[in-house]
MDTraj code that builds the backbone (N, CA, C; nanometers):
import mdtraj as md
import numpy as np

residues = "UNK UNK UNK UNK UNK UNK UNK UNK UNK UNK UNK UNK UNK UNK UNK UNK UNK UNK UNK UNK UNK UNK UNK UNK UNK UNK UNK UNK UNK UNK UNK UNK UNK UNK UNK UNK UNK UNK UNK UNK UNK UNK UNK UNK UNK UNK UNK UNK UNK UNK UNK UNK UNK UNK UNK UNK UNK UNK UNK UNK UNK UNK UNK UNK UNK UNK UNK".split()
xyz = np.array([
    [9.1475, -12.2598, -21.9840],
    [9.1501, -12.3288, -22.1105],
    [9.1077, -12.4749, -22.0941],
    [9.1337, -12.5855, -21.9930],
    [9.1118, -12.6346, -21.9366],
    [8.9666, -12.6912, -21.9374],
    [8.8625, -12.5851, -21.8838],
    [8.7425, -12.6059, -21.8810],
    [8.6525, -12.6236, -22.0141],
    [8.7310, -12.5057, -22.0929],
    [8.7080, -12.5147, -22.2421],
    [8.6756, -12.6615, -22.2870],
    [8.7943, -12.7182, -22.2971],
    [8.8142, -12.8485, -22.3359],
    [8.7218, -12.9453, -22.2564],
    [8.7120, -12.9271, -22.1666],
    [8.5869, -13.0409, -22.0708],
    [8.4512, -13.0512, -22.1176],
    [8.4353, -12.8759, -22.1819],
    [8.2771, -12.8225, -22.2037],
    [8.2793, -12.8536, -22.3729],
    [8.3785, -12.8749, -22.4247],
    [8.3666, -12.9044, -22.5696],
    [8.3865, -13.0766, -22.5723],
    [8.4387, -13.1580, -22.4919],
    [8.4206, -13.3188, -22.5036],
    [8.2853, -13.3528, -22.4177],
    [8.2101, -13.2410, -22.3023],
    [8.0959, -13.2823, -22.2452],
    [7.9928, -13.2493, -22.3546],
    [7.9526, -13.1263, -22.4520],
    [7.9058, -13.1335, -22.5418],
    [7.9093, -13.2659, -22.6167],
    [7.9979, -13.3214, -22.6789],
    [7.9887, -13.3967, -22.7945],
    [7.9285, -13.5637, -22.7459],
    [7.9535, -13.5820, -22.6303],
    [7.8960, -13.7124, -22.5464],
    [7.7454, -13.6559, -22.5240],
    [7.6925, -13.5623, -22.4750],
    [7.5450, -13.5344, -22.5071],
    [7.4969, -13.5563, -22.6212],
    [7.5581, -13.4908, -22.7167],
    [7.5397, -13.4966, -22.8526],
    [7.5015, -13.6414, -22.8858],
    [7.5849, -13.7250, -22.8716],
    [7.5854, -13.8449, -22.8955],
    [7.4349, -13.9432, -22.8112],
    [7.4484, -13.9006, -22.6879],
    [7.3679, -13.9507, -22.5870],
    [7.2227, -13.9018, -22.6539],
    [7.1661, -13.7634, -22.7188],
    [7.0773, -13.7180, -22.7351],
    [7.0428, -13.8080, -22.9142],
    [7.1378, -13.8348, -22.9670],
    [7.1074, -13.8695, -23.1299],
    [7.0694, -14.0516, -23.1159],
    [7.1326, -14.0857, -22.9962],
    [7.0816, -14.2244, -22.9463],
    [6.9543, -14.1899, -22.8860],
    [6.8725, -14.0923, -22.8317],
    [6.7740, -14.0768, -22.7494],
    [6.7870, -14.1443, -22.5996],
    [6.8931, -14.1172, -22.5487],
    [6.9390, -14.2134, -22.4551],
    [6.9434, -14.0998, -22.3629],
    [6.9495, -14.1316, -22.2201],
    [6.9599, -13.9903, -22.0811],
    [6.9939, -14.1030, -21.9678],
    [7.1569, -14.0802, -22.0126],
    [7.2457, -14.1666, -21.9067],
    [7.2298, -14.1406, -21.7756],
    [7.2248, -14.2097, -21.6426],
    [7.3121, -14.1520, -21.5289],
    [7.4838, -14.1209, -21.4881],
    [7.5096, -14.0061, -21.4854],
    [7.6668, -14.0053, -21.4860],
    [7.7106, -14.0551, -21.3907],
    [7.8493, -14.1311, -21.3806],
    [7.8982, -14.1966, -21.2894],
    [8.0425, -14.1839, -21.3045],
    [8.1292, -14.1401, -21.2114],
    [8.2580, -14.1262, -21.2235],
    [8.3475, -14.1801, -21.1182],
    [8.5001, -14.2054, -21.1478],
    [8.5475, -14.2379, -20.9997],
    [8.6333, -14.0978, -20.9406],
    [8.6095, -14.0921, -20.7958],
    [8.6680, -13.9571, -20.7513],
    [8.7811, -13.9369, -20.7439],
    [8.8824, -14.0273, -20.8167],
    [9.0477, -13.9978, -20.8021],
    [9.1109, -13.8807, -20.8515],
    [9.0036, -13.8770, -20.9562],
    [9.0381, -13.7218, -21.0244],
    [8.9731, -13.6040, -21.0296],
    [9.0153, -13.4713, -21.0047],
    [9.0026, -13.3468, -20.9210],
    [8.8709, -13.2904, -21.0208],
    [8.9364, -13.3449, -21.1330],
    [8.7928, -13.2769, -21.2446],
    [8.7115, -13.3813, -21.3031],
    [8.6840, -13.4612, -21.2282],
    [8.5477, -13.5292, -21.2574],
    [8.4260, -13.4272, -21.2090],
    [8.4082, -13.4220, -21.0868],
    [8.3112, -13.3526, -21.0747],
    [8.2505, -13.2290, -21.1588],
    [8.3370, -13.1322, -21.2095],
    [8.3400, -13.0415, -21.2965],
    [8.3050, -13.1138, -21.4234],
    [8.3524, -13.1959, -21.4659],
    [8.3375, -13.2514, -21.5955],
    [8.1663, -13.3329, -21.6072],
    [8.0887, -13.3643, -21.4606],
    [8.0088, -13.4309, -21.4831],
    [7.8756, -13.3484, -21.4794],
    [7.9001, -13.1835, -21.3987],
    [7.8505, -13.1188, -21.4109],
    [7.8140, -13.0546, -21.5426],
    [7.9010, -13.0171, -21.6555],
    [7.9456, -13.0076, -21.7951],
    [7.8499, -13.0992, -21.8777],
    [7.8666, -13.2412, -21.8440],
    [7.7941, -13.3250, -21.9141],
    [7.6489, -13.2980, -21.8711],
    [7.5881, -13.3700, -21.7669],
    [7.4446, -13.2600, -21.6856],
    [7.3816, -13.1877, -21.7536],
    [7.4583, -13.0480, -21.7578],
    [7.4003, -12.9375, -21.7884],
    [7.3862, -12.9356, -21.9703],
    [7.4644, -13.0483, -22.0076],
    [7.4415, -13.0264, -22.1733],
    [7.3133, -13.1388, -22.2323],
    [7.3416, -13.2490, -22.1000],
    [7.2037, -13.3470, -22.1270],
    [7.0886, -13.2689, -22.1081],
    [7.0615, -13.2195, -21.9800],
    [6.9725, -13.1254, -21.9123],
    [6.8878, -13.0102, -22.0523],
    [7.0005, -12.9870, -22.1395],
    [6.9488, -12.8836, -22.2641],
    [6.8843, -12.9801, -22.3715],
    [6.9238, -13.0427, -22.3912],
    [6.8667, -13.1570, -22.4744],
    [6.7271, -13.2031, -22.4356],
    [6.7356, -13.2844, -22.3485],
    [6.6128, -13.2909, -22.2306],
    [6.5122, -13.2009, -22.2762],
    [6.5374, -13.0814, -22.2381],
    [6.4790, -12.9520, -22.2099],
    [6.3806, -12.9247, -22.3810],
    [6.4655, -13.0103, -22.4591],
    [6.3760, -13.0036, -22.6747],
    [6.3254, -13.1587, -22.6530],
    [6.3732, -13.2360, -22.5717],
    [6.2890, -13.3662, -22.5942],
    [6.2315, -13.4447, -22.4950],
    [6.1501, -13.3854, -22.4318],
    [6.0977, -13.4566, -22.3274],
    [6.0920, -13.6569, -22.3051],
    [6.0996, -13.6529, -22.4219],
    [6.0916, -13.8532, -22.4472],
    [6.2305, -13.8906, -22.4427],
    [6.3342, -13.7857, -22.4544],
    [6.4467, -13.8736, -22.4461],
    [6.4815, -13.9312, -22.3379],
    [6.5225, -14.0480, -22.3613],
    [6.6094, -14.1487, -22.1993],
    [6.5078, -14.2629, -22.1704],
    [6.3687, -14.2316, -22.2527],
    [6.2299, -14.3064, -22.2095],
    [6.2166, -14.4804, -22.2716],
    [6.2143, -14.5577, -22.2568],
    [6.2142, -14.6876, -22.3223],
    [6.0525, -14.6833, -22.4198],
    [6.1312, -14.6913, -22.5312],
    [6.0028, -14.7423, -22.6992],
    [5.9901, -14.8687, -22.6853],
    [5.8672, -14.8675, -22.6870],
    [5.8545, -15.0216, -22.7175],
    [5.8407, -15.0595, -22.8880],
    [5.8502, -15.1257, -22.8917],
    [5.8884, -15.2050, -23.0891],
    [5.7625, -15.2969, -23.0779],
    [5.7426, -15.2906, -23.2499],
    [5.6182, -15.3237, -23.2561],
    [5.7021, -15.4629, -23.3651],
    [5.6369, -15.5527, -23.2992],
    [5.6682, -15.6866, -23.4108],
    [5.5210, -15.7754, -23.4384],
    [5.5765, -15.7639, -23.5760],
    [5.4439, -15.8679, -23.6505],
    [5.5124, -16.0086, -23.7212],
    [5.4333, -16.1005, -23.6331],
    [5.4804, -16.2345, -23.7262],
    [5.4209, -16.2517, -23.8638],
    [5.5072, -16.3279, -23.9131],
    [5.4311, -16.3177, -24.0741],
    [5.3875, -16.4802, -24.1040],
])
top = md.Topology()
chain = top.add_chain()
for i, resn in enumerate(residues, 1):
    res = top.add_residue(resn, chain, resSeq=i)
    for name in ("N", "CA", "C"):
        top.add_atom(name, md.element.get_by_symbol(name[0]), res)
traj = md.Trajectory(xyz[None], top)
């Protein structure tokens, strides 16, 4: 049940990460037993995202006009 819950809060931070167009590097501290599991979770849900938007994570450049 456990994992459930990891794979439904790693979803919604992709989610988020993908509607910003953003493709974080994950970074965790190892004190706790389910980070690793949890960062794998996140990964694999960026990784799907990724996978429909090749440009995400990529820096846009902005177009400015002086007036």
């Amino acid at each position: 049940m456990r994992a459930t819950h990891l794979e439904f809060i790693a979803e919604q931070i992709a989610t988020l990460c993908a509607t910003l167009g953003e493709y974080p590097t994950i970074r965790y501290r190892s004190e706790n037993e389910k980070m690793p599991e949890f960062e794998q979770f996140v990964q694999q849900k960026l990784n799907q995202y990724k996978a429909d938007d090749s440009s995400m994570g990529e820096v846009k450049q902005q177009c400015q006009q002086n007036d």
